[in-house]
Residue frames as a rotation matrix with the C-alpha (Angstrom) as fourth column:
UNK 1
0.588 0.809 0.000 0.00
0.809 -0.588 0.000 0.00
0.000 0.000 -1.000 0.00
UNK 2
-0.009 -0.524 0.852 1.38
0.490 -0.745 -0.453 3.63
0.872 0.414 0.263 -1.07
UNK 3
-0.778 0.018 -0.627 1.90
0.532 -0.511 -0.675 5.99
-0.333 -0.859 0.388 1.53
UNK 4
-0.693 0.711 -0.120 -1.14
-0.710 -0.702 -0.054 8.14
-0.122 0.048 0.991 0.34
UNK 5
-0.474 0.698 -0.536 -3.58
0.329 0.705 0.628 4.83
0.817 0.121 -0.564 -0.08
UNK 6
0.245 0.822 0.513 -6.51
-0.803 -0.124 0.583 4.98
0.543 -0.555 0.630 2.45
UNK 7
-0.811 -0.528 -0.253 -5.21
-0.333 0.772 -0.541 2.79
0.481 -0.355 -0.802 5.30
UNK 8
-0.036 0.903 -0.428 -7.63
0.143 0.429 0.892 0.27
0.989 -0.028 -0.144 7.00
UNK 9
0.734 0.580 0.352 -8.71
-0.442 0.015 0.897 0.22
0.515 -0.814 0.267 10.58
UNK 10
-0.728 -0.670 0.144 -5.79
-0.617 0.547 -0.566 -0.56
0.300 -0.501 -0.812 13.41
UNK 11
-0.339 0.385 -0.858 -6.91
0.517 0.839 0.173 -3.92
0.786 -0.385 -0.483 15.34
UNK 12
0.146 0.492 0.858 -9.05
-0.424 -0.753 0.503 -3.02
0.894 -0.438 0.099 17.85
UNK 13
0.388 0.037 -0.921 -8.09
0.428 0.878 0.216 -5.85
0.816 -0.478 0.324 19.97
UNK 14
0.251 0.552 -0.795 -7.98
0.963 -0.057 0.265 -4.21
0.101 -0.832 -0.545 23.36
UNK 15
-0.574 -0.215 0.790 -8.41
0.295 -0.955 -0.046 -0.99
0.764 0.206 0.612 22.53
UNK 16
0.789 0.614 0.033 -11.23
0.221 -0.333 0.917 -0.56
0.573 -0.716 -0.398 25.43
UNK 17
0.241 -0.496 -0.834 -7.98
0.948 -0.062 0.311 -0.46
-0.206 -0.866 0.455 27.87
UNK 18
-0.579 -0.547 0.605 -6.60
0.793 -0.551 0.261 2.38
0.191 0.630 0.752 25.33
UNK 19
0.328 0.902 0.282 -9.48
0.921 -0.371 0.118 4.64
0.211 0.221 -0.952 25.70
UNK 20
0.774 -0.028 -0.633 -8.02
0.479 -0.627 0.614 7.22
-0.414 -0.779 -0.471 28.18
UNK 21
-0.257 -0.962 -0.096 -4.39
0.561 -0.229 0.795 7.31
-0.787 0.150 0.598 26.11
UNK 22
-0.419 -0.527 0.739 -6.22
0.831 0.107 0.547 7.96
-0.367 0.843 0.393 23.10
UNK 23
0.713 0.662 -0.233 -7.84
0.701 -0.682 0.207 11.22
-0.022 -0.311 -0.950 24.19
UNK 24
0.391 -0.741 -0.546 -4.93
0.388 -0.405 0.828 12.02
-0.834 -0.536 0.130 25.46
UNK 25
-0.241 -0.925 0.295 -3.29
0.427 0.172 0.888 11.60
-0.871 0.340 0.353 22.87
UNK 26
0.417 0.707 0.572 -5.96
0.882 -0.468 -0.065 13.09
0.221 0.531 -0.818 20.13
UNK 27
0.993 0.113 0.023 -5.71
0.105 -0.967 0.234 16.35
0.049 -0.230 -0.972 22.10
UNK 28
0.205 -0.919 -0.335 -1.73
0.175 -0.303 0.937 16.22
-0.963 -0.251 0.099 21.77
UNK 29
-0.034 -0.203 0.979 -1.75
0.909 0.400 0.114 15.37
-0.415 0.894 0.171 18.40
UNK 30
0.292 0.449 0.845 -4.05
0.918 -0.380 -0.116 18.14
0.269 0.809 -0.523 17.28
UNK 31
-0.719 -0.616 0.321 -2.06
0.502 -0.780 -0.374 21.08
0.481 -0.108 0.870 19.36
UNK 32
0.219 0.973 0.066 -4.70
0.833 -0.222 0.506 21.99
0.507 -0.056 -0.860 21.65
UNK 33
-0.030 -0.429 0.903 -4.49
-0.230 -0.876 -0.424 25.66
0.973 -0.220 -0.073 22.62
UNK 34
0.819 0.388 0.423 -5.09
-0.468 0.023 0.884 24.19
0.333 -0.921 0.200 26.36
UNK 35
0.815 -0.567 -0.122 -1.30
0.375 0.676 -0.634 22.73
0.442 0.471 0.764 25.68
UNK 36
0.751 -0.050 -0.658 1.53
-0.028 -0.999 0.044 24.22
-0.660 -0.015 -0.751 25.56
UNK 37
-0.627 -0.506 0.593 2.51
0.493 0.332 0.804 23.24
-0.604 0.796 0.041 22.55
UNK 38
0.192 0.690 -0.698 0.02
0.179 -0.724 -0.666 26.33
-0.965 0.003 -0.262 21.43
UNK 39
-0.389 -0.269 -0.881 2.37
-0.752 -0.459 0.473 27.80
-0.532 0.847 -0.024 18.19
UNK 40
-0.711 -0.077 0.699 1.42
0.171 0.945 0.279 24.19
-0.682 0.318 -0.659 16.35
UNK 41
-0.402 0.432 -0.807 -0.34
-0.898 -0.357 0.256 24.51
-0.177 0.828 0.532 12.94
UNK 42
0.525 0.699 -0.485 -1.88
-0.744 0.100 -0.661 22.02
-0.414 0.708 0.572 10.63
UNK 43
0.588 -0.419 -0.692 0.83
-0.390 0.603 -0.696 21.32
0.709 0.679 0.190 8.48
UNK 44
-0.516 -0.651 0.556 2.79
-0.843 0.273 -0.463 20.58
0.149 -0.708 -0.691 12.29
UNK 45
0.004 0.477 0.879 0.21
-0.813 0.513 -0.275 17.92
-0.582 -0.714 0.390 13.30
UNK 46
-0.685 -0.728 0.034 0.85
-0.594 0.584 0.553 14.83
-0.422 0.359 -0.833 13.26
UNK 47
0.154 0.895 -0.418 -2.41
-0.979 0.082 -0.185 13.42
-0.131 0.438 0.890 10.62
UNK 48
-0.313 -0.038 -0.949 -1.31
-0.396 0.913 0.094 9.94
0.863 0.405 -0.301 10.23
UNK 49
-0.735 0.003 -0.678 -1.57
0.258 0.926 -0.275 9.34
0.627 -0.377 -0.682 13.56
UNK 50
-0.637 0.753 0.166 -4.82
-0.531 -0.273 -0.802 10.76
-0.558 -0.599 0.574 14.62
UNK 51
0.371 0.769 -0.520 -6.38
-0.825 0.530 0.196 8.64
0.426 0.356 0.832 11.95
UNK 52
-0.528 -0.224 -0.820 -4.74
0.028 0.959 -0.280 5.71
0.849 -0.171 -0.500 13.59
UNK 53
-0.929 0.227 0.293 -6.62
-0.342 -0.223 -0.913 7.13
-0.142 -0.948 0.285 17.13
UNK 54
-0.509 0.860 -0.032 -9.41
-0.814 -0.493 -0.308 7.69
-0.281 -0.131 0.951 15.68
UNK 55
-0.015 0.224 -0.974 -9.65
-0.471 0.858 0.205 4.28
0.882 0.462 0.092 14.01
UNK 56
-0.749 -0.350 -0.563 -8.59
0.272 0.612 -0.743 2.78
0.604 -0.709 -0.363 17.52
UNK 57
-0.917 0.380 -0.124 -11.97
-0.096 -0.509 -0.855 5.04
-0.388 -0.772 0.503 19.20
UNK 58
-0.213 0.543 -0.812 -13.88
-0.814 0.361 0.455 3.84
0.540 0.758 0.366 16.47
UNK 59
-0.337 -0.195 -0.921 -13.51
-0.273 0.957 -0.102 0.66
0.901 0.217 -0.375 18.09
UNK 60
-0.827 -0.155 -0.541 -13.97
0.516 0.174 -0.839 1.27
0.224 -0.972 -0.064 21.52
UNK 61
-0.323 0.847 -0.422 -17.14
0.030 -0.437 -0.899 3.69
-0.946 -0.303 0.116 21.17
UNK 62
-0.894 0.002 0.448 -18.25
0.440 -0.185 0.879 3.34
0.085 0.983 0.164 17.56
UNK 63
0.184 0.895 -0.406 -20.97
0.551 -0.435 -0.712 6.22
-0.814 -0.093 -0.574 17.06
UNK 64
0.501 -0.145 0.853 -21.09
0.815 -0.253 -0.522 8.82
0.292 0.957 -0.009 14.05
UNK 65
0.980 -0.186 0.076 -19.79
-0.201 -0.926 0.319 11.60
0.011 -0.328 -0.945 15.71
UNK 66
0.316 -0.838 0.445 -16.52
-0.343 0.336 0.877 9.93
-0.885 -0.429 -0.181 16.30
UNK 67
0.063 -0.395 0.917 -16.48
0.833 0.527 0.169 8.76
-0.550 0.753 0.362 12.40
UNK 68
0.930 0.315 0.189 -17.37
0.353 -0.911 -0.216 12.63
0.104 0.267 -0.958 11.51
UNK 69
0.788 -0.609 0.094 -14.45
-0.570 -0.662 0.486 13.55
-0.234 -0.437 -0.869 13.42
UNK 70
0.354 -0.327 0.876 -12.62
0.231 0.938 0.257 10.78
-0.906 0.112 0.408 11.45
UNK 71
0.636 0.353 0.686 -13.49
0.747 -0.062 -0.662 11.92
-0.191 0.933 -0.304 8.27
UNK 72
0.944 -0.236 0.232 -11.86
-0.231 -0.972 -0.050 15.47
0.237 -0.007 -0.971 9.10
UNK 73
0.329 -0.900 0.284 -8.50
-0.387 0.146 0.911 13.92
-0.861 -0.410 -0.300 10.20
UNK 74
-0.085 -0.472 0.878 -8.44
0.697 0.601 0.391 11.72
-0.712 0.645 0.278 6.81
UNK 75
0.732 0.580 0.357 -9.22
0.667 -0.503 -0.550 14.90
-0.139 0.641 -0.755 4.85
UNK 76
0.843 -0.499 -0.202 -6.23
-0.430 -0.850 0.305 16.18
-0.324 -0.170 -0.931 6.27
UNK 77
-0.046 -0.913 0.405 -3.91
-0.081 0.408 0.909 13.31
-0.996 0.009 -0.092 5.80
UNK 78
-0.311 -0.273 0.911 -5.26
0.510 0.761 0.402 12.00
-0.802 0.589 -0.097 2.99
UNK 79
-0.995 -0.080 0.059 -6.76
0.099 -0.865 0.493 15.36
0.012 0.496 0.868 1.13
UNK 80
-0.762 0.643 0.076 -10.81
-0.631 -0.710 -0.312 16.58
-0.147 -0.286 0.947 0.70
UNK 81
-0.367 0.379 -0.850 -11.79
-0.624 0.578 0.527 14.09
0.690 0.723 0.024 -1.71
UNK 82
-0.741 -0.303 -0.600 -10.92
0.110 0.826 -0.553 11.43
0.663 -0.476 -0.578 0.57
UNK 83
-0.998 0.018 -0.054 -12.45
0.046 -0.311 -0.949 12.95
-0.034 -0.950 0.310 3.24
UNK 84
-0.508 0.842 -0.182 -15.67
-0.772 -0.539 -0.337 14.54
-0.381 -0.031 0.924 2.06
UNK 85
-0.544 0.078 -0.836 -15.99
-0.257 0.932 0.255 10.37
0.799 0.354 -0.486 0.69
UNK 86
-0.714 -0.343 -0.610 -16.67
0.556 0.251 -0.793 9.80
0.425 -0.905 0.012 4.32
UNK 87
-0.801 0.590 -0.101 -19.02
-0.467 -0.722 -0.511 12.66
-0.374 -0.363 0.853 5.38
UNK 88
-0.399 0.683 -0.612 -21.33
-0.914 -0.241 0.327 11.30
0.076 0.690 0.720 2.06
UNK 89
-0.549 -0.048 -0.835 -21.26
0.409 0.855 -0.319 8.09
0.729 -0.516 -0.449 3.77
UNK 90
-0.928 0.097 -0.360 -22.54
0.363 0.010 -0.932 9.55
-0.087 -0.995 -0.044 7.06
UNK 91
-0.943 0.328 0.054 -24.83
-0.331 -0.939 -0.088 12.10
0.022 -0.101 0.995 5.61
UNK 92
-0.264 0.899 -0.350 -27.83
-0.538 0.164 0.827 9.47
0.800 0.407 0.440 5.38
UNK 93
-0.828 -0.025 -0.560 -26.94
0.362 0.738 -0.569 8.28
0.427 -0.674 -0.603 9.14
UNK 94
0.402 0.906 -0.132 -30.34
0.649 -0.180 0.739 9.30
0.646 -0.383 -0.660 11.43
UNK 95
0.532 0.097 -0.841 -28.64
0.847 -0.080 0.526 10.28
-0.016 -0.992 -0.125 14.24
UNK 96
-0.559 -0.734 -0.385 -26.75
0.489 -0.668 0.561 13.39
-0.669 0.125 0.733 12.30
UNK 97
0.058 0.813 0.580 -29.94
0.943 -0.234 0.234 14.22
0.326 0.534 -0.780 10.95
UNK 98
0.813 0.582 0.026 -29.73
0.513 -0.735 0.444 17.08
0.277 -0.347 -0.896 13.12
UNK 99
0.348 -0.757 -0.553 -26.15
0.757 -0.120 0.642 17.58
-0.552 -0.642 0.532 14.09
UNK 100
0.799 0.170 -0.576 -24.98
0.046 -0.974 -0.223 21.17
-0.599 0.152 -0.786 13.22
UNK 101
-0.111 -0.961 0.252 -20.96
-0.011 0.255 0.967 19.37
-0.994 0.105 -0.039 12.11
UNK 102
0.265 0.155 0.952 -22.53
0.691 0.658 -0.299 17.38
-0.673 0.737 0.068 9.34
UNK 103
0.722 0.332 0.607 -22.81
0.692 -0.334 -0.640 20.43
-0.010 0.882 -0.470 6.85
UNK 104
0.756 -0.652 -0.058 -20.34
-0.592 -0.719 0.364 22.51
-0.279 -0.241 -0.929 8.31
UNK 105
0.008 -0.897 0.443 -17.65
-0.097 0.440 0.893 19.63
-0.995 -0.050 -0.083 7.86
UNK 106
-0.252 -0.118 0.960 -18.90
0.772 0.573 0.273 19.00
-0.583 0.811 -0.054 4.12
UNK 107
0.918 0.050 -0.394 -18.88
-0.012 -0.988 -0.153 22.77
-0.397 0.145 -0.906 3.68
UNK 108
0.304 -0.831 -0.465 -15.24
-0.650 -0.538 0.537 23.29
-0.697 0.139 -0.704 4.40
UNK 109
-0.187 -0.626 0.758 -14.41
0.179 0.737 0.652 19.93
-0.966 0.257 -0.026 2.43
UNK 110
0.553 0.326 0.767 -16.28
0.818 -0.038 -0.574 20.80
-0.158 0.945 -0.287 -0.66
UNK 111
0.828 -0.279 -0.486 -14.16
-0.304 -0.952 0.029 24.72
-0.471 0.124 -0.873 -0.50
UNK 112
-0.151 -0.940 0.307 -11.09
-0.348 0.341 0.873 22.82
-0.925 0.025 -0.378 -0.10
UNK 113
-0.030 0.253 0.967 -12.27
0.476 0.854 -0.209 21.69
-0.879 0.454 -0.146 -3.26
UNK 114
-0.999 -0.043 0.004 -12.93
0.029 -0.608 0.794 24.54
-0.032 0.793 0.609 -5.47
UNK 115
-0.702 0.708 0.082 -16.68
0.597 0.522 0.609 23.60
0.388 0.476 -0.789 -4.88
UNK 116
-0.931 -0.347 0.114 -17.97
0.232 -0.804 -0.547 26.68
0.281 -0.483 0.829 -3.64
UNK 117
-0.347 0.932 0.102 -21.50
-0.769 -0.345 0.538 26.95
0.536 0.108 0.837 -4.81
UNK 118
0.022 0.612 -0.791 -21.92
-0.065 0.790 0.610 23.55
0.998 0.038 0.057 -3.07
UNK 119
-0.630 -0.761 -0.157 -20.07
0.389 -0.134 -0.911 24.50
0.672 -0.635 0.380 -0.35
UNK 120
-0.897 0.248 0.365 -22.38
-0.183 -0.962 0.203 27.46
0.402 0.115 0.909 0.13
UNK 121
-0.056 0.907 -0.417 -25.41
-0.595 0.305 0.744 25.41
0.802 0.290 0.523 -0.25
UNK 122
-0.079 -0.413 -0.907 -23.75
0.309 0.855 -0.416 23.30
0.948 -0.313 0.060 2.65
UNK 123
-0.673 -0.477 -0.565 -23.48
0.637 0.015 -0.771 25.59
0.376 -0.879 0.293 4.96
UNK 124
-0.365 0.923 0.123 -27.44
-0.683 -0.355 0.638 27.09
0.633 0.149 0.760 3.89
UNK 125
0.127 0.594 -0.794 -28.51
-0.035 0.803 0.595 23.79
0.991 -0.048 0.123 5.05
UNK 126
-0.545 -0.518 -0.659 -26.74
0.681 0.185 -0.708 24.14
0.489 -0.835 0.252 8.28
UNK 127
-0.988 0.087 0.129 -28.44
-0.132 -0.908 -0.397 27.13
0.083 -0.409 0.909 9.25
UNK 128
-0.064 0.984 -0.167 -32.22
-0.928 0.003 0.373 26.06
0.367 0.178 0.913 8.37
């Protein structure tokens, strides 16, 4: 597999013990300003492995929110396309019928695109 392929799911095999590290570790990854590792950008963070977290929290709580916030991490590693794949997957789950992310995440992914007018239309939908 290339280094830009869509990697599968780590083993979940006890990932329930893992739960606590991989918060942890989420919120290190992504440079939370509550850090102090504050100056940390994007292109600083470390995107391969938050999709390996997030695969590994996948496992241990699997809900959409937690694949939503999936989706955005492979969008980063793996670019919009990828990503906004993933969202269009979710977007027919029930339980994000209402969630305010959904359109907002497949807003910015569709910009990152060049896809503006859909974009637009993405983030209409959010609001109504």
């Amino acid at each position: 597999m290339g280094s830009d392929a869509h990697p599968p799911r780590v083993d979940g095999a006890g990932a329930r013990n893992q739960l606590p590290t991989v918060r942890v570790d989420l919120t290190c990854c992504s440079g939370d300003r509550r850090l102090p590792r504050q100056g940390r950008n994007t292109g600083e963070t470390d995107w391969p492995r938050i999709v390996a977290l997030y695969d590994v929290l996948a496992e241990v709580t699997p809900n959409p929110v937690v694949e939503l916030n999936r989706a955005v991490a492979v969008g980063w590693r793996f670019g919009p396309a990828t990503g906004l794949e993933l969202v269009e997957a979710l977007s027919t789950e029930p339980s994000l019928a209402n969630y305010h992310r959904l359109p907002s995440v497949r807003g910015d992914l569709l910009a990152k695109l060049g896809r503006h007018e859909e974009a637009s239309r993405s983030s209409c939908a959010q609001r109504h």
